[in-house]
NUMILUM-167059 format. One record per residue (C-alpha): residue number from 1; residue in one letter; y, z, x. Coordinates in steps of 0.1 Angstrom, whole numbers, always signed. Layout:
NUM  A  Y  Z  X;
...
// end
This chain:
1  X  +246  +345  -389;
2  X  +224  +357  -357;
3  X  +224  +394  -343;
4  X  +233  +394  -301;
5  X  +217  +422  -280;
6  X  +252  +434  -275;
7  X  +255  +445  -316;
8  X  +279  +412  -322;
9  X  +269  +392  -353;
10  X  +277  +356  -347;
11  X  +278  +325  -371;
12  X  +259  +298  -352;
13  X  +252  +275  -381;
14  X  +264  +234  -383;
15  X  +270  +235  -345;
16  X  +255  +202  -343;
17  X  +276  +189  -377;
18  X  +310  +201  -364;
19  X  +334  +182  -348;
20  X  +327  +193  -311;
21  X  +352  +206  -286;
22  X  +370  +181  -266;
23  X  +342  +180  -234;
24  X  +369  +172  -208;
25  X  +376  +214  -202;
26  X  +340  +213  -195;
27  X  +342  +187  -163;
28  X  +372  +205  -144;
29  X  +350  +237  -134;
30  X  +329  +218  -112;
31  X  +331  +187  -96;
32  X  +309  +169  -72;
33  X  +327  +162  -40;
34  X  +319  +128  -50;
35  X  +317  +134  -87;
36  X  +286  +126  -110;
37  X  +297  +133  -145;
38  X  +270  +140  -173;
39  X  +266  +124  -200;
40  X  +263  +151  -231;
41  X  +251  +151  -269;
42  X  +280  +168  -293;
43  X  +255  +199  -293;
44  X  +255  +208  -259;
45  X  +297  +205  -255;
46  X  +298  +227  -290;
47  X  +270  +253  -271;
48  X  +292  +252  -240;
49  X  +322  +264  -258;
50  X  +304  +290  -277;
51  X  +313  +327  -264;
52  X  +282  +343  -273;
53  X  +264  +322  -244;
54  X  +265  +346  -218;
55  X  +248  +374  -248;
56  X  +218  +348  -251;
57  X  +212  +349  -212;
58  X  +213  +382  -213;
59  X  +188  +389  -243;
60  X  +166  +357  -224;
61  X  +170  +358  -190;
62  X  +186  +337  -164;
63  X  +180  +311  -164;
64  X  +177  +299  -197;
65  X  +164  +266  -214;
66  X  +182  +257  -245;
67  X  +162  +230  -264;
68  X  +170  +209  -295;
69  X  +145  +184  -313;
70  X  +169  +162  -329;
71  X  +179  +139  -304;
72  X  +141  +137  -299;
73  X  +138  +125  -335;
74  X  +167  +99  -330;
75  X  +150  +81  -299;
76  X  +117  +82  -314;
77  X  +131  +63  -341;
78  X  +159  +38  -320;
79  X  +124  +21  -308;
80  X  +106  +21  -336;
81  X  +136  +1  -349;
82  X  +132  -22  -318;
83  X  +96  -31  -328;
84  X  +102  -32  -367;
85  X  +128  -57  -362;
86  X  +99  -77  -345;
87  X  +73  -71  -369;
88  X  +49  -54  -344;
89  X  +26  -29  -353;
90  X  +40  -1  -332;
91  X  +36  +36  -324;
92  X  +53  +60  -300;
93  X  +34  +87  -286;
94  X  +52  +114  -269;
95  X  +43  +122  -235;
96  X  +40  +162  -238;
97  X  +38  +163  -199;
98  X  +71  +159  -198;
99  X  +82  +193  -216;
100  X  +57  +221  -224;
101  X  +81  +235  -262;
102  X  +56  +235  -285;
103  X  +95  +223  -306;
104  X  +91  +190  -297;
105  X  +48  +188  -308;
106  X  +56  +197  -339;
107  X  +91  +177  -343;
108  X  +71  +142  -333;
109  X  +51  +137  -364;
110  X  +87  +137  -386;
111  X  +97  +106  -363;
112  X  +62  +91  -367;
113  X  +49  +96  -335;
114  X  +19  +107  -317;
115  X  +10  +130  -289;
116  X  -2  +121  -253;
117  X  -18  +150  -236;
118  X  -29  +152  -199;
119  X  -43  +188  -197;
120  X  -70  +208  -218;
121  X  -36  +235  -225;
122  X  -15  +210  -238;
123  X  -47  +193  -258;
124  X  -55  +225  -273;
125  X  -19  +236  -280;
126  X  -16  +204  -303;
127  X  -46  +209  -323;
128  X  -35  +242  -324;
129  X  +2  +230  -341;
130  X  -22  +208  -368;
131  X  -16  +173  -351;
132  X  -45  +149  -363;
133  X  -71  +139  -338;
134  X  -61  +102  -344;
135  X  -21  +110  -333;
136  X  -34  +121  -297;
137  X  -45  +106  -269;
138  X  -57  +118  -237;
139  X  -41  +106  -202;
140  X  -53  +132  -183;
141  X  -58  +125  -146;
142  X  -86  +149  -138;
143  X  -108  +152  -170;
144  X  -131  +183  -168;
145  X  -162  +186  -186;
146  X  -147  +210  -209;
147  X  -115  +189  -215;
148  X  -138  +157  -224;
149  X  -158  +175  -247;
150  X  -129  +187  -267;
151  X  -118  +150  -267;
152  X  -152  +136  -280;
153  X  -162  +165  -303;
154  X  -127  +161  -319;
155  X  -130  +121  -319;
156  X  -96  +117  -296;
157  X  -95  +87  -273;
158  X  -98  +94  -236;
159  X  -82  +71  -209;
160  X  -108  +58  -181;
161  X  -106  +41  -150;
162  X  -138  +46  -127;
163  X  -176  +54  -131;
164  X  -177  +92  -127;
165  X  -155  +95  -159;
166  X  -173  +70  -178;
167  X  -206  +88  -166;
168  X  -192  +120  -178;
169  X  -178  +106  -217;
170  X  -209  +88  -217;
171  X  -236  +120  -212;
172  X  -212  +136  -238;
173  X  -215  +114  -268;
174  X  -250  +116  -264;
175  X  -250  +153  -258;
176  X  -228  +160  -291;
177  X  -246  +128  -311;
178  X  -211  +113  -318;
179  X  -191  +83  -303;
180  X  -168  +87  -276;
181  X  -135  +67  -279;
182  X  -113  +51  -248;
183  X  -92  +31  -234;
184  X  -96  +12  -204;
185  X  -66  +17  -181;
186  X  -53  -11  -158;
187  X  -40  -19  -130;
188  X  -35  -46  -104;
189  X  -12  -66  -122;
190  X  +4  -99  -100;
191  X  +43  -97  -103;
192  X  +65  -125  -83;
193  X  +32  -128  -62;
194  X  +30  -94  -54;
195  X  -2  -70  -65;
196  X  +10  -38  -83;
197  X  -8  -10  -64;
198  X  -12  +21  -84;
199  X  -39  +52  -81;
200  X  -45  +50  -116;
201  X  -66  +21  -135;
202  X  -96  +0  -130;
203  X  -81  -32  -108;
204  X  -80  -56  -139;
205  X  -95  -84  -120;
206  X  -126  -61  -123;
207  X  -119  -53  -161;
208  X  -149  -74  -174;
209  X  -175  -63  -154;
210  X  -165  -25  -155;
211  X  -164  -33  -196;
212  X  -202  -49  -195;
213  X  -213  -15  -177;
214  X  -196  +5  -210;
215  X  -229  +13  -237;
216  X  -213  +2  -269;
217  X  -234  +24  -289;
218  X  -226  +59  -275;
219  X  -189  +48  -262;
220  X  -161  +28  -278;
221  X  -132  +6  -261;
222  X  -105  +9  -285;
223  X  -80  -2  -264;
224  X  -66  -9  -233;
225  X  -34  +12  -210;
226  X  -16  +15  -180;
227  X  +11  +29  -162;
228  X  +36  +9  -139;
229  X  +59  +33  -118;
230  X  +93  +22  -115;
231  X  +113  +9  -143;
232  X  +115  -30  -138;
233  X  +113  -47  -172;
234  X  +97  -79  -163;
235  X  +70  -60  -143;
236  X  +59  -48  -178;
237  X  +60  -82  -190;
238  X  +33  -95  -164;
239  X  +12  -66  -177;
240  X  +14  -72  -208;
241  X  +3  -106  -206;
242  X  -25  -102  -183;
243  X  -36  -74  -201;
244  X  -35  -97  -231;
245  X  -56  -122  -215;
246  X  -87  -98  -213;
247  X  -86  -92  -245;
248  X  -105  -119  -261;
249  X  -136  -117  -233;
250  X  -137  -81  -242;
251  X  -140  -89  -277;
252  X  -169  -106  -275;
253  X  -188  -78  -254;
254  X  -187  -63  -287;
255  X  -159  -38  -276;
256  X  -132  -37  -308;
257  X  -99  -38  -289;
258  X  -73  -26  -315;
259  X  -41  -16  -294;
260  X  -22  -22  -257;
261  X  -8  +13  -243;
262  X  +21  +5  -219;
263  X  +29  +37  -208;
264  X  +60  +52  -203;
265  X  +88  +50  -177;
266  X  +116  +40  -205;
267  X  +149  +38  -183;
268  X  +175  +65  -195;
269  X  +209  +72  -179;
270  X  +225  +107  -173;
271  X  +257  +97  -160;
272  X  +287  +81  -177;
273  X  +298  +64  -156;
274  X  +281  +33  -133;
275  X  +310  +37  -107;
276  X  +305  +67  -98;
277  X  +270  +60  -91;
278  X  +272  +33  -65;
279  X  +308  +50  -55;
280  X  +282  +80  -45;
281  X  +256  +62  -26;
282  X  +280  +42  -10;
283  X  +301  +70  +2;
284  X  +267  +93  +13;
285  X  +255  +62  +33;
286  X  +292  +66  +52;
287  X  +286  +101  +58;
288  X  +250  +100  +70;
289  X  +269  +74  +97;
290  X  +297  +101  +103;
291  X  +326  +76  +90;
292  X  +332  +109  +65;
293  X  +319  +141  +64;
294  X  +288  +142  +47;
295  X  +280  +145  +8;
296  X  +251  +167  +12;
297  X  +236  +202  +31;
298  X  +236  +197  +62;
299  X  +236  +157  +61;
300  X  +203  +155  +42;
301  X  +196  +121  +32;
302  X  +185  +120  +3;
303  X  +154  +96  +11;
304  X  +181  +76  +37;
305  X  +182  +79  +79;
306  X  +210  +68  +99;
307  X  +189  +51  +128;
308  X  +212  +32  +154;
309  X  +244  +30  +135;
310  X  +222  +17  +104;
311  X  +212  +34  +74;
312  X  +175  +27  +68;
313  X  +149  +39  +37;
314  X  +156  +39  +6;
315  X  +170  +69  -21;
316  X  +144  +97  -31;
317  X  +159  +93  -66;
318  X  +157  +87  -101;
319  X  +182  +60  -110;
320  X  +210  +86  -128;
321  X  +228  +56  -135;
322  X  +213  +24  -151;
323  X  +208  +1  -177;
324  X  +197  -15  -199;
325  X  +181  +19  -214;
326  X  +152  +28  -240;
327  X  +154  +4  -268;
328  X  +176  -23  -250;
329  X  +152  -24  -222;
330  X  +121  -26  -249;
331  X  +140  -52  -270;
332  X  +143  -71  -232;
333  X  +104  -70  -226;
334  X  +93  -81  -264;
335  X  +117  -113  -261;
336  X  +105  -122  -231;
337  X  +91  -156  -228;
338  X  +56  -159  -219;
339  X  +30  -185  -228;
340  X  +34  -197  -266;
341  X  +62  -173  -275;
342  X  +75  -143  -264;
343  X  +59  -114  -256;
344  X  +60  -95  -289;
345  X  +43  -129  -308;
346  X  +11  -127  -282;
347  X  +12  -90  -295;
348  X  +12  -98  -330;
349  X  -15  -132  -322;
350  X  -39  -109  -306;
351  X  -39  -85  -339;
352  X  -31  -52  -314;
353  X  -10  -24  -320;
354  X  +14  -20  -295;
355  X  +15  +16  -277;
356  X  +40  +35  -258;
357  X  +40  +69  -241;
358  X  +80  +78  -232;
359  X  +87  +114  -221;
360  X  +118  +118  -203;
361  X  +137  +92  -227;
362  X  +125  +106  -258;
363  X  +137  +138  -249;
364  X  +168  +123  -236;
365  X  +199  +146  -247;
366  X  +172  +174  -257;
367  X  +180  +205  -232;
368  X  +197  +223  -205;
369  X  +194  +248  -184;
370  X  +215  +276  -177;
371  X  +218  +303  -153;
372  X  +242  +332  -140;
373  X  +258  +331  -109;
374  X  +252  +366  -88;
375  X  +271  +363  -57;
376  X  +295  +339  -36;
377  X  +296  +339  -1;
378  X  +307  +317  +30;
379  X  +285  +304  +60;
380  X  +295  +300  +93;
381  X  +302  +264  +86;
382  X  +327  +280  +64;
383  X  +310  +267  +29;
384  X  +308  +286  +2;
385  X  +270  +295  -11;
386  X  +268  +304  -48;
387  X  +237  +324  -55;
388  X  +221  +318  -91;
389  X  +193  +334  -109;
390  X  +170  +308  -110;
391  X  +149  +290  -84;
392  X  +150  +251  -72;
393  X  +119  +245  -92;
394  X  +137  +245  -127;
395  X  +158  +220  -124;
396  X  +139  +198  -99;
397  X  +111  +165  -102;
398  X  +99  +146  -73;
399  X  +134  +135  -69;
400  X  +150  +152  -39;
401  X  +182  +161  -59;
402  X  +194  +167  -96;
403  X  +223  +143  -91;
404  X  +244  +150  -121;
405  X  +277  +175  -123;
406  X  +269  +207  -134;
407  X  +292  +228  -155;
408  X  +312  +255  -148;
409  X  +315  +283  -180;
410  X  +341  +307  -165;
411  X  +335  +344  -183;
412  X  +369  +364  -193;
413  X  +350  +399  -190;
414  X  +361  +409  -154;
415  X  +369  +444  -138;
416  X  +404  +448  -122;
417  X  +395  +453  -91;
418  X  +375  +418  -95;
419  X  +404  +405  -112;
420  X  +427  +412  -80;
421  X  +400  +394  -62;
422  X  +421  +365  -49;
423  X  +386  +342  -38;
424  X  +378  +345  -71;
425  X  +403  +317  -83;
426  X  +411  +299  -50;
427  X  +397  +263  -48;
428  X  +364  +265  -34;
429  X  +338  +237  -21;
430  X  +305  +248  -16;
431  X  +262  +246  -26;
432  X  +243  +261  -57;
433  X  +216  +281  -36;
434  X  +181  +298  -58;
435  X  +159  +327  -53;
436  X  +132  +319  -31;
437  X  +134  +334  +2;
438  X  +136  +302  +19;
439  X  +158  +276  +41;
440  X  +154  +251  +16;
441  X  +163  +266  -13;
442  X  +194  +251  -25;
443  X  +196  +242  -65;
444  X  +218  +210  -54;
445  X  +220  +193  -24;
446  X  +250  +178  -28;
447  X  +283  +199  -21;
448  X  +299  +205  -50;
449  X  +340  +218  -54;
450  X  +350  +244  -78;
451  X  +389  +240  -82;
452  X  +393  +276  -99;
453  X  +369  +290  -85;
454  X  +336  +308  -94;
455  X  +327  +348  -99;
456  X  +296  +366  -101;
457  X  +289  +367  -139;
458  X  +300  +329  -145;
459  X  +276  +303  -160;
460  X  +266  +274  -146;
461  X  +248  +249  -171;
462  X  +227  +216  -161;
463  X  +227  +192  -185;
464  X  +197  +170  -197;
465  X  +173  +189  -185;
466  X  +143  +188  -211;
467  X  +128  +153  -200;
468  X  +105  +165  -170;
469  X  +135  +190  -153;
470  X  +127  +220  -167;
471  X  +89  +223  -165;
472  X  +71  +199  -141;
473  X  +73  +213  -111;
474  X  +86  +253  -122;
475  X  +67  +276  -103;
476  X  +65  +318  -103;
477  X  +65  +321  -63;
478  X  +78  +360  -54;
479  X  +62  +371  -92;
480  X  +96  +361  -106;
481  X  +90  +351  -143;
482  X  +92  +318  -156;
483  X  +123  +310  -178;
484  X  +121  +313  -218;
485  X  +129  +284  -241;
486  X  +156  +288  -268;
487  X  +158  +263  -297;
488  X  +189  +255  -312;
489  X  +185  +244  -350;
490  X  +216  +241  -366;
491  X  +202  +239  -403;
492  X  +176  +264  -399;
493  X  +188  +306  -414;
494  X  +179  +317  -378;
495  X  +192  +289  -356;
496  X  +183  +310  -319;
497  X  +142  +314  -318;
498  X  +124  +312  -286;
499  X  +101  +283  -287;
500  X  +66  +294  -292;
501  X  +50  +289  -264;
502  X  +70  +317  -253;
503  X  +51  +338  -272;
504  X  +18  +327  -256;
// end
């Protein structure tokens, strides 16, 4: 039982161990004009359906993240799986970048897996929720003074890829009389003939002689990381085996290489259906060309151009739709053939632990975010603009769009003169617009149609939103505050707490 700011006294308990409601109410509220429909965890369609949701937003705040760790623990655990089935010596470590809940830091050690921090905040916050040194390691792409010397004093390995951070590990090992511990990251790898430019690593073609510059008696090379962007498979299979190839030279500089960090960029998919993804692009591409009328505010493209009848570019996007995903995209990269087996036996040849650093798909099915709607009105090009109470940047990455349906929660509490309102159950088509006090300020880009409607006081909910949505890029532009973090535990006495780092 939980106590609501209104005086109601709600059971809340076994949420996630009920039978949920039938999610197909959920996707008739709203409805891309070309639909997107989420894919949802049993949790979030149980939450959906819950009548005290619109109490918790307005004890919280709009808009609201609701966050859950044990989807978290699931993935964690679907890829160790993977890797157990291979006999590899294996560890996840949970990119924290990807959502700031202190919920998920201290859910990752009951799945077995470690931390990777990229700030001195989110170092410290760990230590802080009694993670052991040697489950962290440190990614961060500016490391400060202060932020190495927590890393060395604390015996946590530190990626590196140039002189100036090398200089700076270096002076302090000496400066605290203890050995500093890193990881070389690479980059440079040759795919299908092609270099793999990246701003991060040392080019591994230059691997050996950075290596020889490293003194082995103040500084330790542990391992060896990188990051690929994108999500091609075999791409990571190239790196692996160059990176493998190093290995043995590095060796015998005396450096004691134990483990090979692949990063993260595990594919994950928000939408159900594959259809509808390339029905989408296909059908934006027609309106950017004016065969239909466009998809999108004001015909924005989306990372696409109409240029003399053709569409050039390419999408601004995360792939909503793909596959294979997480473990069947891992399972895909350890079978791969290479020289003298497959992938995962040159792993296991070379005596290395095999490292990975997934956000976004570990915390696949983990969050959403909800918010109120405050007004409705019509431009002049007679679409309707839905106003919520939230801004762009909290449900927003580098991709130019969240391109997922979000959900309509219609609420029954209405005056009568509301009521008699006839706009407020007439089909309507229309944009999600945010707070900020700008042009650009739409929460989705595509146009989106409500078939009954939507009133002031209605929710709208995003789904999916804990992997790198909600935090990223959230910003507190005209001093509005940032939204809190609700955690749902269905076995816990007092299921609603906000996440710690609330109370920070």
């Amino acid at each position: 039982m939980t106590g609501l700011p209104n005086g109601t006294t709600v059971d809340l308990s076994a949420d996630v161990q009920r039978q949920p409601p039938s999610s197909c109410s959920l996707d008739r509220g709203c409805v891309g004009v070309t639909p997107l429909t989420a894919r949802r965890e049993p949790w979030m369609n149980s939450l959906l359906h819950d009548p005290t949701l619109a109490s918790l937003l307005e004890q919280h705040g709009s808009p609201l993240n609701v966050v859950t760790a044990d989807p978290m623990l699931a993935n964690v655990r679907e890829l160790n799986a993977v890797a157990k089935a291979r006999s590899l010596d294996f560890r996840v470590f949970f990119a924290r970048k990807a959502n700031k809940c202190l919920t998920f830091v201290n859910a990752a050690p009951l799945a077995g897996s470690g931390i990777d921090v990229a700030s001195l905040n989110e170092l410290e916050q760990t230590l802080q929720s009694g993670i052991a040194s040697n489950d962290i390691i440190c990614t961060a792409a500016i490391k400060n003074a202060n932020l190495v010397e927590v890393c060395v004093r604390n015996e946590i390995t530190l990626t590196i890829d140039n002189e100036d951070e090398l200089s700076l590990i270096t002076h302090t090992a000496e400066k605290l009389a203890k050995p500093a511990f890193v990881a070389i990251r690479l980059s440079g790898f040759i795919h299908d003939g092609n270099k793999l430019h990246s701003r991060f690593g040392v080019d591994i073609e230059q691997c050996e002689s950075f290596a020889k510059g490293i003194a082995a008696d103040h500084v330790r090379v542990t391992g060896l990381h990188f990051h690929l962007d994108g999500y091609c498979a075999q791409q990571r299979v190239a790196a692996i085996d160059q990176s493998l190839a190093v290995v043995p030279s590095l060796r015998q500089q005396g450096h004691p290489i134990e483990f090979l960090d692949i990063g993260g960029g595990f594919p994950i998919s928000y939408l159900s259906s594959g259809e509808q993804w390339e029905t989408f692009w296909n059908e934006h591409r027609r309106g950017l060309l004016q065969q239909r009328p466009p998809l999108t505010y004001r015909g924005h493209g989306l990372g696409l151009i109409a240029v003399d009848g053709k569409i050039v570019g390419k999408p601004n996007s995360y792939p909503y739709y793909q596959t294979p995903t997480r473990s069947a995209w891992l399972a895909q990269i350890l079978d791969s053939p290479v020289a003298d087996g497959t992938v995962a036996d040159q792993v296991r040849d070379h005596d290395l632990q095999l490292r990975c650093e997934p956000g976004r798909s570990i915390l696949d099915g983990c969050g959403m975010t909800i918010a109120r709607v405050e007004f409705r009105k019509q431009n002049a090009e007679g679409d309707w603009l839905i106003g919520l109470s939230m801004n762009r940047t909290q449900c927003r990455t580098s991709s130019d769009d969240f391109l997922v349906d979000p959900i309509v929660i219609p609420q029954t509490d209405r005056s009568e003169s509301e009521l008699q309102n006839q706009n407020q159950t007439e089909p309507m088509e229309g944009f999600l617009v945010g707070a900020y006090c700008t042009e650009s300020e739409l929460i989705c880009l595509r146009k989106l149609r409500f078939p009954a409607g939507i009133r002031r006081g209605d929710l709208v909910a995003f789904p999916n939103t804990a992997g790198y949505l909600m935090h990223f890029l959230e910003s507190r532009s005209h001093q509005f505050p940032l939204a809190k973090n609700l955690v749902y535990d269905s076995r816990s006495q007092t299921p609603w707490m906000l996440d710690k780092i609330d109370a920070e």
